[in-house]
DSSP file (Angstrom, degrees, kcal/mol; ACC not computed):
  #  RESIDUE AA STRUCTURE BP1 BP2  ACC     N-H-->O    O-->H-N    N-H-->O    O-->H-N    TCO  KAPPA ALPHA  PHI   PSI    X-CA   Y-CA   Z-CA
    1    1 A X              0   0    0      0, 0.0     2,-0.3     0, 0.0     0, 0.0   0.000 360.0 360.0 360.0 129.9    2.0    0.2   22.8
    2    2 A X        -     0   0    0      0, 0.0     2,-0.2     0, 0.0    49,-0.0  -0.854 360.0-106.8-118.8 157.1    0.1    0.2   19.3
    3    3 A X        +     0   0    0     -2,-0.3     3,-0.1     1,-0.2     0, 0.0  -0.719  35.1 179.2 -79.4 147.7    1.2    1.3   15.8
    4    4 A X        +     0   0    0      1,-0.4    48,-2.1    -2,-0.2     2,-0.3   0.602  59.4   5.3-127.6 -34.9   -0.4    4.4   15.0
    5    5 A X  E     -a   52   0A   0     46,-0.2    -1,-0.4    48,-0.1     2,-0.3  -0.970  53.8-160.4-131.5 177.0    0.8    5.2   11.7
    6    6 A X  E     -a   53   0A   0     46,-1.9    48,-1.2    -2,-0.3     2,-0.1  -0.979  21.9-130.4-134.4 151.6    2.9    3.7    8.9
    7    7 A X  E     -a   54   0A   0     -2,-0.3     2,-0.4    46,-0.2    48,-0.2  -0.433  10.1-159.6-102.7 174.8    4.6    5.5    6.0
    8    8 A X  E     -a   55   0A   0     46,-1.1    48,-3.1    -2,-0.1     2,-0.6  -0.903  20.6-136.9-141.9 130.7    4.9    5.3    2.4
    9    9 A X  E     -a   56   0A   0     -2,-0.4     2,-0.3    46,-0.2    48,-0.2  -0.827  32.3-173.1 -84.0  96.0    7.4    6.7    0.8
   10   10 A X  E     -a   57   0A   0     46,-1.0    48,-2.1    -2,-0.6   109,-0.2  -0.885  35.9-139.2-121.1 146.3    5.8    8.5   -2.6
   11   11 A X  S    S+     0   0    0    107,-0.7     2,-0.1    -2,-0.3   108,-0.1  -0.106 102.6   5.5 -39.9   4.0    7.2   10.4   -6.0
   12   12 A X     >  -     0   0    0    106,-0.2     4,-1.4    -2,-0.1     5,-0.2  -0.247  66.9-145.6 147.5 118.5    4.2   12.9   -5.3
   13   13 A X  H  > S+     0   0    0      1,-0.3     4,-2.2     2,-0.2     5,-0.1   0.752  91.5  47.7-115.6 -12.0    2.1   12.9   -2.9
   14   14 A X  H  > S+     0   0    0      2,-0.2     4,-0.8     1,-0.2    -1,-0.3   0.682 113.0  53.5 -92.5 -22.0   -1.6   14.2   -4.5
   15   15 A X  H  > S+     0   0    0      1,-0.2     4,-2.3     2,-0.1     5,-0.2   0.962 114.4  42.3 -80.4 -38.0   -1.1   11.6   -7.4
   16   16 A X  H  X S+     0   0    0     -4,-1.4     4,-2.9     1,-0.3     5,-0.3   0.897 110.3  51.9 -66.8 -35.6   -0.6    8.9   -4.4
   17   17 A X  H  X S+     0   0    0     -4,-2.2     4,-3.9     1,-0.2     5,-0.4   0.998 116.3  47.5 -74.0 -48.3   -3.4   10.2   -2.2
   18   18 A X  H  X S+     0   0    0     -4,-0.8     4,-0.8     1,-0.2     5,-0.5   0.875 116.8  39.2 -17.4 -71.0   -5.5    9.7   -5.9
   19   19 A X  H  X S+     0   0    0     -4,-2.3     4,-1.1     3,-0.2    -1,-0.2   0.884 116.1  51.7 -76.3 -44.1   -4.3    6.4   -6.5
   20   20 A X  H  < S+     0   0    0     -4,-2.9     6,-1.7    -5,-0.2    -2,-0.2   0.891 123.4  32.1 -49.0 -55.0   -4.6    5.3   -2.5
   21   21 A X  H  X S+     0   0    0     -4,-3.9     4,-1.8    -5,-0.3    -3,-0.2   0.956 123.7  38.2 -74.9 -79.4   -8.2    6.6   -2.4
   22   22 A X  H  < S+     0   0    0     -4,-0.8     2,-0.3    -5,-0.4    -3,-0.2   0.749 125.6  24.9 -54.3 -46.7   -9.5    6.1   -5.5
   23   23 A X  T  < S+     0   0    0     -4,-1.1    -1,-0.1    -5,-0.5    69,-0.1  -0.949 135.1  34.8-121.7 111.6   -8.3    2.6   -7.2
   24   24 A X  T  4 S-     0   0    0     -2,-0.3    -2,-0.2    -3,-0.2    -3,-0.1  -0.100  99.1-136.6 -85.1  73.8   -7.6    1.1   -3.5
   25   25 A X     <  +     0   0    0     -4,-1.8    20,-0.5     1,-0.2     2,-0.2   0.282  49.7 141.4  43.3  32.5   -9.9    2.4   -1.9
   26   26 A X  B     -D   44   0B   0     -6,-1.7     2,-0.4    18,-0.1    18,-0.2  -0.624  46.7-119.4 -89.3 156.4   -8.8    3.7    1.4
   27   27 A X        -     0   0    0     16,-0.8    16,-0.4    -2,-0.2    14,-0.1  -0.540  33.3 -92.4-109.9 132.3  -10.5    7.4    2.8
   28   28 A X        +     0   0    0     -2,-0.4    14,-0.2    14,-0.2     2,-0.1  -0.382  43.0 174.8 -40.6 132.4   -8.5   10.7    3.6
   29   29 A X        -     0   0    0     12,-2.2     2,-0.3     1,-0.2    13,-0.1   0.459  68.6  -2.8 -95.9 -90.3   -7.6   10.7    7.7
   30   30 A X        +     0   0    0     -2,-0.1    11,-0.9     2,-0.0     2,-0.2  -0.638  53.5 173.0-113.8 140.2   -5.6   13.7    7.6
   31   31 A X  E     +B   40   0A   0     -2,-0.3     2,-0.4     9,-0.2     9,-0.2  -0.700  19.4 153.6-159.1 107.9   -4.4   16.1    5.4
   32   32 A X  E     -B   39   0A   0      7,-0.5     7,-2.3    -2,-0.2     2,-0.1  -0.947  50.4 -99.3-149.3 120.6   -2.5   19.4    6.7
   33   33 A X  E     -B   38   0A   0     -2,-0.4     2,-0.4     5,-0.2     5,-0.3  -0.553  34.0-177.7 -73.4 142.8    0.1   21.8    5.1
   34   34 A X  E >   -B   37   0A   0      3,-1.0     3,-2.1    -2,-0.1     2,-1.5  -0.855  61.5 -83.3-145.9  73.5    3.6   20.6    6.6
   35   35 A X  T 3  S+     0   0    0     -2,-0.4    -2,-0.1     1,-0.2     3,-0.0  -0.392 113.5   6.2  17.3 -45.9    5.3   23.3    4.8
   36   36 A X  T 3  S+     0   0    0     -2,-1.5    -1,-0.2     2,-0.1     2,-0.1   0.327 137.1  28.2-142.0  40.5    6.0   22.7    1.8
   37   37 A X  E <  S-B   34   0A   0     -3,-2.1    -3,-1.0    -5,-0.1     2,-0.3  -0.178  84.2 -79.3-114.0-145.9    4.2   19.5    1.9
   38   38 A X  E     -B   33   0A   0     -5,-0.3     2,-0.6    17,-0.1    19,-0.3  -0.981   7.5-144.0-131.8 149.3    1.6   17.7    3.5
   39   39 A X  E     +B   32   0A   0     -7,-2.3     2,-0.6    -2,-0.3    -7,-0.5  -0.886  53.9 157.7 -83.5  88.3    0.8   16.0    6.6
   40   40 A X  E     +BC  31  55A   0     15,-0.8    15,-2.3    -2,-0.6    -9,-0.2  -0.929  13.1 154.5-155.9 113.5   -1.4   13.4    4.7
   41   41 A X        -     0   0    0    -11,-0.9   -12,-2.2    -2,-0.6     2,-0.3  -0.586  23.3-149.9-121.6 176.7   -2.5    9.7    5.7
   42   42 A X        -     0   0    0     11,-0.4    11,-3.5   -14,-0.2     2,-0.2  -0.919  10.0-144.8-142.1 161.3   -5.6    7.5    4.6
   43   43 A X        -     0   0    0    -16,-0.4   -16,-0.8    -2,-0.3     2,-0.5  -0.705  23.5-107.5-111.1 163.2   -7.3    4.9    6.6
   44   44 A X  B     -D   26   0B   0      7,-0.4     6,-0.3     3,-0.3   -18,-0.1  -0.881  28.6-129.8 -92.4 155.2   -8.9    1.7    5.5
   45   45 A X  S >  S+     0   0    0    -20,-0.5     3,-0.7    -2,-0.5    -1,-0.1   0.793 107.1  66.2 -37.9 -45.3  -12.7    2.0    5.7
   46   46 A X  T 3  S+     0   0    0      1,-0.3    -1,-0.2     2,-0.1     2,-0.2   0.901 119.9  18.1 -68.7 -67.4  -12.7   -1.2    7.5
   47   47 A X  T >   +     0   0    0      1,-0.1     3,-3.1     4,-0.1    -1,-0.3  -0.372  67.7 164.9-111.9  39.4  -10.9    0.5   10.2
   48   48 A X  T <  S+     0   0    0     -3,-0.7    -1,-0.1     1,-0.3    -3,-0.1   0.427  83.6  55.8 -68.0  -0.6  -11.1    4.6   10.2
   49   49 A X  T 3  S+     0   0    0     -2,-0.1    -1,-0.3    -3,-0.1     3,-0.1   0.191 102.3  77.6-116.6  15.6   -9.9    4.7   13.7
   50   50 A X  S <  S-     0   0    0     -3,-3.1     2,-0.6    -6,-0.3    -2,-0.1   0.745  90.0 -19.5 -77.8-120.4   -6.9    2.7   13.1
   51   51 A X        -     0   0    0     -4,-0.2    -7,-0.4   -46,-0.0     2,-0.3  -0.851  62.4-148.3 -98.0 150.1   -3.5    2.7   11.8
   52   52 A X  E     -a    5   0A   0    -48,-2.1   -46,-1.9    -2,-0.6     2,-0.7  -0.809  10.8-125.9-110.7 144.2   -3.2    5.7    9.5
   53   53 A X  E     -a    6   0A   0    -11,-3.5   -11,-0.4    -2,-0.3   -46,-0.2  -0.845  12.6-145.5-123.0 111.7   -0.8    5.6    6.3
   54   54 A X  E     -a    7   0A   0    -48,-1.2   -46,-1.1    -2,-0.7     2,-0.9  -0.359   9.7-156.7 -65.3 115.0    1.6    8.6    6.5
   55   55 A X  E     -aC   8  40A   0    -15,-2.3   -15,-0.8   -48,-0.2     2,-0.6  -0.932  33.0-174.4 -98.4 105.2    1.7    9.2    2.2
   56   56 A X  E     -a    9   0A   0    -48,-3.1   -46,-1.0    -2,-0.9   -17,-0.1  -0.890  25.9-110.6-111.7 115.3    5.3   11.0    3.0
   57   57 A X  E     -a   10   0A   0     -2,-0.6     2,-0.3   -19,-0.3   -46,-0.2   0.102  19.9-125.8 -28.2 135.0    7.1   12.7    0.4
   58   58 A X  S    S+     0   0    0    -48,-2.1     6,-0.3     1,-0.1     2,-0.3  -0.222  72.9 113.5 -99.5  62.2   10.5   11.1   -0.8
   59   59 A X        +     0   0    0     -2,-0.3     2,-0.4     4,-0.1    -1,-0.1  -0.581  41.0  99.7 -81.9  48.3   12.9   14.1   -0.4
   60   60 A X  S  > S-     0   0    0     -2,-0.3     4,-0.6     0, 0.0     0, 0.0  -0.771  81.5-132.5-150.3 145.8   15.1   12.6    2.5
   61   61 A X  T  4 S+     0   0    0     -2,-0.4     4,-0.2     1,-0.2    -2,-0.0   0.343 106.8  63.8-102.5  15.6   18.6   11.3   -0.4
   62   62 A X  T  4 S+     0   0    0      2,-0.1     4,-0.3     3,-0.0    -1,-0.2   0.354  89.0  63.0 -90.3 -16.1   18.5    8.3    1.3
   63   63 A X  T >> S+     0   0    0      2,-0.1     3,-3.7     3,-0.1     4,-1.0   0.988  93.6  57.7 -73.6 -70.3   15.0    7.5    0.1
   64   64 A X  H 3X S+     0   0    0     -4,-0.6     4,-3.4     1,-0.3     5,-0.4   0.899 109.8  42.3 -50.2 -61.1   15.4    7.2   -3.7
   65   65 A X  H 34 S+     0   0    0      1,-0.2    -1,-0.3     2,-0.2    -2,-0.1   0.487 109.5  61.1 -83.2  27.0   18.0    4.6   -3.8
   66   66 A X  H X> S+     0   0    0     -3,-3.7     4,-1.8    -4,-0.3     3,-0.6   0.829 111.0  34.1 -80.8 -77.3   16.4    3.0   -1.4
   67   67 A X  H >X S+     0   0    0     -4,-1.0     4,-2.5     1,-0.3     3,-0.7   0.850 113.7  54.7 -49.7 -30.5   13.4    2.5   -3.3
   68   68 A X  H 3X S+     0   0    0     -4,-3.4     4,-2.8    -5,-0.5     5,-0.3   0.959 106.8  53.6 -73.9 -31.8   14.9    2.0   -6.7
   69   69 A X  H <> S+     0   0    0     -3,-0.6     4,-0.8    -5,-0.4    -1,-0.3   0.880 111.8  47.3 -76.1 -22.3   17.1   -0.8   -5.2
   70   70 A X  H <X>S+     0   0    0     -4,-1.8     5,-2.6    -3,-0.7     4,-1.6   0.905 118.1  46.2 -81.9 -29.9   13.3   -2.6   -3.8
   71   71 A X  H  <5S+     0   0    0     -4,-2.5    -2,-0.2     1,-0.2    -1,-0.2   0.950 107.2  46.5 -71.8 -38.1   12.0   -2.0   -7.2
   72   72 A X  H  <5S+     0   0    0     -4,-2.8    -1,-0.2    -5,-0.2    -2,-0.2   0.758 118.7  49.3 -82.9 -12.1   14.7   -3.3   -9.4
   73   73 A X  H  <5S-     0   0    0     -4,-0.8    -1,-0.2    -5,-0.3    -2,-0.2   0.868 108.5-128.4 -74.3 -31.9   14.5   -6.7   -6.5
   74   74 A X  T  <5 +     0   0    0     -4,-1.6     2,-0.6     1,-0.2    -3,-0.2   0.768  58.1 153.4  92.7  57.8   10.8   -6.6   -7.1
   75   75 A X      < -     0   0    0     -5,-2.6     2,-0.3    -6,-0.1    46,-0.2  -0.919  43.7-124.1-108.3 116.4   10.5   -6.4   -3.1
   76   76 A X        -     0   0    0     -2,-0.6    46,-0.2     1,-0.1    47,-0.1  -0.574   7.8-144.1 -90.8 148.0    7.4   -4.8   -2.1
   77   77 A X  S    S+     0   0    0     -2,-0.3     2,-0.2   -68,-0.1    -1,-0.1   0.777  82.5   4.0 -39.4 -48.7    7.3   -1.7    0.3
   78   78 A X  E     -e  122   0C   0     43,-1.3    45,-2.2    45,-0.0     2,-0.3  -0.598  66.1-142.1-143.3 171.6    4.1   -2.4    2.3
   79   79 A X  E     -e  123   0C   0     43,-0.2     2,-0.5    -2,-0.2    45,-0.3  -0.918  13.2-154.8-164.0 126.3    1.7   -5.5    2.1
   80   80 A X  E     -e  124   0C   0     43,-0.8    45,-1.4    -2,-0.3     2,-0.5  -0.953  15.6-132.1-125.7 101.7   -2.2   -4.6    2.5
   81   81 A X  E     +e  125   0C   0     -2,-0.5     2,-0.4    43,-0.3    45,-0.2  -0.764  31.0 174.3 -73.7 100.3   -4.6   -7.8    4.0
   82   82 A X        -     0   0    0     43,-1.5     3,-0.3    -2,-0.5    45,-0.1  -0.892  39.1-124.9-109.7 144.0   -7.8   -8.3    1.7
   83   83 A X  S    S+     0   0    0     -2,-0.4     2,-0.6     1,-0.2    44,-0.2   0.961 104.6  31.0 -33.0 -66.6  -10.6  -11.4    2.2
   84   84 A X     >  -     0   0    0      1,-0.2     4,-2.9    42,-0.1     3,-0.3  -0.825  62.3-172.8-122.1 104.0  -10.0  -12.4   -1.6
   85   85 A X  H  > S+     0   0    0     -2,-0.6     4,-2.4    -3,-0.3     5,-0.2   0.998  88.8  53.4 -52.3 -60.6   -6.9  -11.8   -3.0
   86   86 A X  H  > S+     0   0    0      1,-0.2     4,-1.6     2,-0.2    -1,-0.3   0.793 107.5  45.1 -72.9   0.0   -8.4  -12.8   -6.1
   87   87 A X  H  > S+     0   0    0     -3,-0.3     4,-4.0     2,-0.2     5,-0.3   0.960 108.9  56.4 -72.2 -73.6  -11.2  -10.6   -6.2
   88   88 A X  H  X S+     0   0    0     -4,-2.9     4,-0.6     2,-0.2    -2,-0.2   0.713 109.7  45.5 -30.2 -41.6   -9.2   -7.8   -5.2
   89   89 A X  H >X S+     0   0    0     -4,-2.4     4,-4.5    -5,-0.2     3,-2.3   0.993 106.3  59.8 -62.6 -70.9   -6.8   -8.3   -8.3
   90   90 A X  H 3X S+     0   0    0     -4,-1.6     4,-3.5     1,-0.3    -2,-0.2   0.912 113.8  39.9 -32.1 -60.6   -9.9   -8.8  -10.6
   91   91 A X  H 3X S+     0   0    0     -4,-4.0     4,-0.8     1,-0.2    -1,-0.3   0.690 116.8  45.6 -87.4   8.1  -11.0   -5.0   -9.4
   92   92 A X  H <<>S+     0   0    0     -3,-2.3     5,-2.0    -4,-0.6    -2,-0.2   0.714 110.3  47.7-107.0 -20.6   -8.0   -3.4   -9.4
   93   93 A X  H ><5S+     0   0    0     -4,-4.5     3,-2.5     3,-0.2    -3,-0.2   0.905 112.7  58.7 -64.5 -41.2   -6.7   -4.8  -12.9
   94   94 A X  H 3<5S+     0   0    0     -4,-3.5    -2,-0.1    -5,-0.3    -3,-0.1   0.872 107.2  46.2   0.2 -74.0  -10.7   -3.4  -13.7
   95   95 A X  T 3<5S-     0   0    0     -4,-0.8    -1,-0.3     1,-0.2    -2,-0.2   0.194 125.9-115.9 -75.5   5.0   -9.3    0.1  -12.5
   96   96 A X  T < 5 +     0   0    0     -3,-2.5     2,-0.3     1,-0.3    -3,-0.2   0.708  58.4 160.6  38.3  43.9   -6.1   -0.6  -14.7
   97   97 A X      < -     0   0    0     -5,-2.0     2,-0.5    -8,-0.2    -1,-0.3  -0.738  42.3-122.8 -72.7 125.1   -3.6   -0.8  -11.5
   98   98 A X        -     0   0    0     17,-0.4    17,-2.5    -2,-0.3     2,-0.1  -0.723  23.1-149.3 -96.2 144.3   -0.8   -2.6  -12.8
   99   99 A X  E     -F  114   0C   0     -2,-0.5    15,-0.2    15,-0.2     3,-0.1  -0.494  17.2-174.4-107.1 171.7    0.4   -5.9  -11.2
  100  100 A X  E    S+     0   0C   0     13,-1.6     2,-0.4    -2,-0.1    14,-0.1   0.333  86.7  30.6-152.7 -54.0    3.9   -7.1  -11.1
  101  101 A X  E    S-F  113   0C   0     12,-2.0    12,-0.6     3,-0.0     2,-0.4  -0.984  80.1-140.6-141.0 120.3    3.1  -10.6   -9.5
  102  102 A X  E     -     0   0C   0     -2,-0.4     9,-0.3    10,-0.1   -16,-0.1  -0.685  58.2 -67.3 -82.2 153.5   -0.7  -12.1  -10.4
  103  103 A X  E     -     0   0C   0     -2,-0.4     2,-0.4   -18,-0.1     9,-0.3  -0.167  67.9-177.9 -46.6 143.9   -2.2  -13.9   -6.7
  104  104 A X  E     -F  111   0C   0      7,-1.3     7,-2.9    -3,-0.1     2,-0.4  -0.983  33.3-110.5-156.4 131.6    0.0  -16.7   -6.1
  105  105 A X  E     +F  110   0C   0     -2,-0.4     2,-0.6     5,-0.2     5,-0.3  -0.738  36.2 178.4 -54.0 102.1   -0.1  -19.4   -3.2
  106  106 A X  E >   -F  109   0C   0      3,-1.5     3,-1.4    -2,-0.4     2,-1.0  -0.919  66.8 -78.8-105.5  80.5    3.3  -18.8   -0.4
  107  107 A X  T 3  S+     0   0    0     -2,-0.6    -2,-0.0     1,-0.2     3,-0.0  -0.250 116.7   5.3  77.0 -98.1    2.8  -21.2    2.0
  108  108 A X  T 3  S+     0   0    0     -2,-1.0    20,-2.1    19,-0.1    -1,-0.2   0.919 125.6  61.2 -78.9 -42.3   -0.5  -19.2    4.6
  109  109 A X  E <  S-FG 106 127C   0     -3,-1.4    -3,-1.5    18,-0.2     2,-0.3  -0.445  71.4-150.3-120.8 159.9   -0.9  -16.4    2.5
  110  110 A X  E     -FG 105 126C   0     16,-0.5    16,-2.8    -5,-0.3     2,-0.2  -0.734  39.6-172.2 -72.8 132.1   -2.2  -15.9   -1.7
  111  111 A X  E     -FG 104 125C   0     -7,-2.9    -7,-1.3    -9,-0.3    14,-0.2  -0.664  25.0-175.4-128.9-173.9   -0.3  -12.9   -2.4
  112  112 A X  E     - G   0 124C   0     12,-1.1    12,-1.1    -9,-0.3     2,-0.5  -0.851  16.0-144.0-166.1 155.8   -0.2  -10.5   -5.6
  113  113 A X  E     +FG 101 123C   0    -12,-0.6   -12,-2.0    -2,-0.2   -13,-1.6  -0.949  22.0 173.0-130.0 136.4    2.3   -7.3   -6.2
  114  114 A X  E     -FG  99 122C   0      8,-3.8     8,-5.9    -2,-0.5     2,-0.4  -0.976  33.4-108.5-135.7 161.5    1.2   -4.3   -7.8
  115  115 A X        -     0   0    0    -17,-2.5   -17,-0.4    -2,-0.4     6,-0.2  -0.810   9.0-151.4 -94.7 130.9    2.8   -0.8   -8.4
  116  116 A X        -     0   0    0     -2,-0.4    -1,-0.1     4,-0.4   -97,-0.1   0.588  42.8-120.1 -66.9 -12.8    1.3    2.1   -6.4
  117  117 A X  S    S+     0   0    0      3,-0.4     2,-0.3   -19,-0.1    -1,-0.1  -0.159 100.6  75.9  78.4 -29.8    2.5    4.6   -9.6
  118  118 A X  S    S-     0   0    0      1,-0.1  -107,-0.7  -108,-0.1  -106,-0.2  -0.348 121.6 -62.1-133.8 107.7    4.4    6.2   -7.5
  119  119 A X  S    S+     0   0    0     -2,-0.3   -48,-0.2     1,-0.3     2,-0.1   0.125  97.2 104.6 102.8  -4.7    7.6    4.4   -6.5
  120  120 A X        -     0   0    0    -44,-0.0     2,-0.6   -50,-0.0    -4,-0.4  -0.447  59.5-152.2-119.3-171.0    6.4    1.7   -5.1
  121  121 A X        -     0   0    0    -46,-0.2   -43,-1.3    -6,-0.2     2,-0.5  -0.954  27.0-169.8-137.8 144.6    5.5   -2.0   -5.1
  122  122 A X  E     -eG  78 114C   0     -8,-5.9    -8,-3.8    -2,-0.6     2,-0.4  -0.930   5.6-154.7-113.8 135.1    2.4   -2.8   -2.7
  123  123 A X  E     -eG  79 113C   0    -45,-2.2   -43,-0.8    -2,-0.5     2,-0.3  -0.931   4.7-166.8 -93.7 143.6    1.3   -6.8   -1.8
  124  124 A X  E     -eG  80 112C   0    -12,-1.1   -12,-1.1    -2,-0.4     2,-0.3  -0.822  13.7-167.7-111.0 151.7   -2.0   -7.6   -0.9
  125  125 A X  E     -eG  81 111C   0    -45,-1.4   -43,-1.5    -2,-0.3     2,-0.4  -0.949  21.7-148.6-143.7 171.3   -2.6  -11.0    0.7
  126  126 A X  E     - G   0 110C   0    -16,-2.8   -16,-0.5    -2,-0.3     2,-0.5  -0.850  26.3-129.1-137.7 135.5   -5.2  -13.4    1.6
  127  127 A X  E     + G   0 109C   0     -2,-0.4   -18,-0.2   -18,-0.2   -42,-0.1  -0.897  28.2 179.3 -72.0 125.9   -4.6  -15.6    4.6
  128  128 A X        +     0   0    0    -20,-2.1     2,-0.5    -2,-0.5   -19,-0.2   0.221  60.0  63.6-120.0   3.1   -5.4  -19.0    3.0
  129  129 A X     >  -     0   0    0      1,-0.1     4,-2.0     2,-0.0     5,-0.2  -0.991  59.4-160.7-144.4 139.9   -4.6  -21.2    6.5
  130  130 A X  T  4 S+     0   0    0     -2,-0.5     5,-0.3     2,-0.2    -1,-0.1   0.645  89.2  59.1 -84.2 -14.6   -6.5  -20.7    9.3
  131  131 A X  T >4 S+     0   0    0      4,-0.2     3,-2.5     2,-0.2    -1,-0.2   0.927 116.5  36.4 -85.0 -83.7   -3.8  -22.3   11.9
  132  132 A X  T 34 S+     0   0    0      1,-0.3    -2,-0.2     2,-0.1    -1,-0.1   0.784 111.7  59.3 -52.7 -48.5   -1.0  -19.5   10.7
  133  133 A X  T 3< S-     0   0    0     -4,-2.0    -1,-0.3     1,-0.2    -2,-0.2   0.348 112.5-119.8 -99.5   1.5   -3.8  -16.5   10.3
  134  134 A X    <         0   0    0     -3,-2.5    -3,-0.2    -5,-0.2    -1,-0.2   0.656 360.0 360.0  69.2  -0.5   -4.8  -17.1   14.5
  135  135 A X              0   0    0     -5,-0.3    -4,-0.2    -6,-0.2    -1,-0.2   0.125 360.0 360.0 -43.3 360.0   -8.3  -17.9   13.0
């Protein structure tokens, strides 16, 4: 059994595909009318035949206080694995993505939290110990 995709829950789904692609920098899989939405994931480059991330509308009336309650904890949705956390930061504060949490050492991982714009809060992390990271 493998994951094949994973969702995000977004406020819109063409500013997310926008924000996903362009400022970090994952490419359009799929993108499909699903009446009167879209069937519409991204890949990382790194991996285009991988796990896909389902940008799914948040119409469901369980979704919205569900997020607002992970934003107002500052708990992020999804968590994204880059080489250099700080690096990563450095070009996405560039792109003016705003962060939440600057990279910060937790134990394996350097982490940092930014907001996706729409609804969410995304971590990227750096494995920083080779023992936990199966390296």
């Amino acid at each position: 059994m493998i994951i094949t995709y994973a969702s995000v829950f977004v406020d819109d789904q063409q500013k997310a595909l926008d924000f996903y692609t362009e400022k970090l920098g994952f490419q359009l899989k799929v993108d499909v009318p699903a009446g009167p939405y879209r069937w519409l994931t991204v890949v990382s480059p790194e991996a285009p035949d991988g796990v896909q991330l389902l940008l799914e509308p948040s119409e469901h009336p369980a979704v919205h206080p569900f997020k607002e309650a992970l934003m107002t904890d500052g708990i992020p949705f999804n968590s994204f694995g880059v080489e250099d956390v700080q690096a990563e930061y450095d070009r996405l504060t560039a792109l003016g993505v705003r962060f939440l949490q600057e990279p910060t050492p937790m134990g394996p991982v350097t982490a940092a939290v930014l907001d996706d714009t729409c609804g969410n809060l995304i971590m990227i992390a750096e494995m920083t110990d080779p023992v936990a990271s199966g390296k």
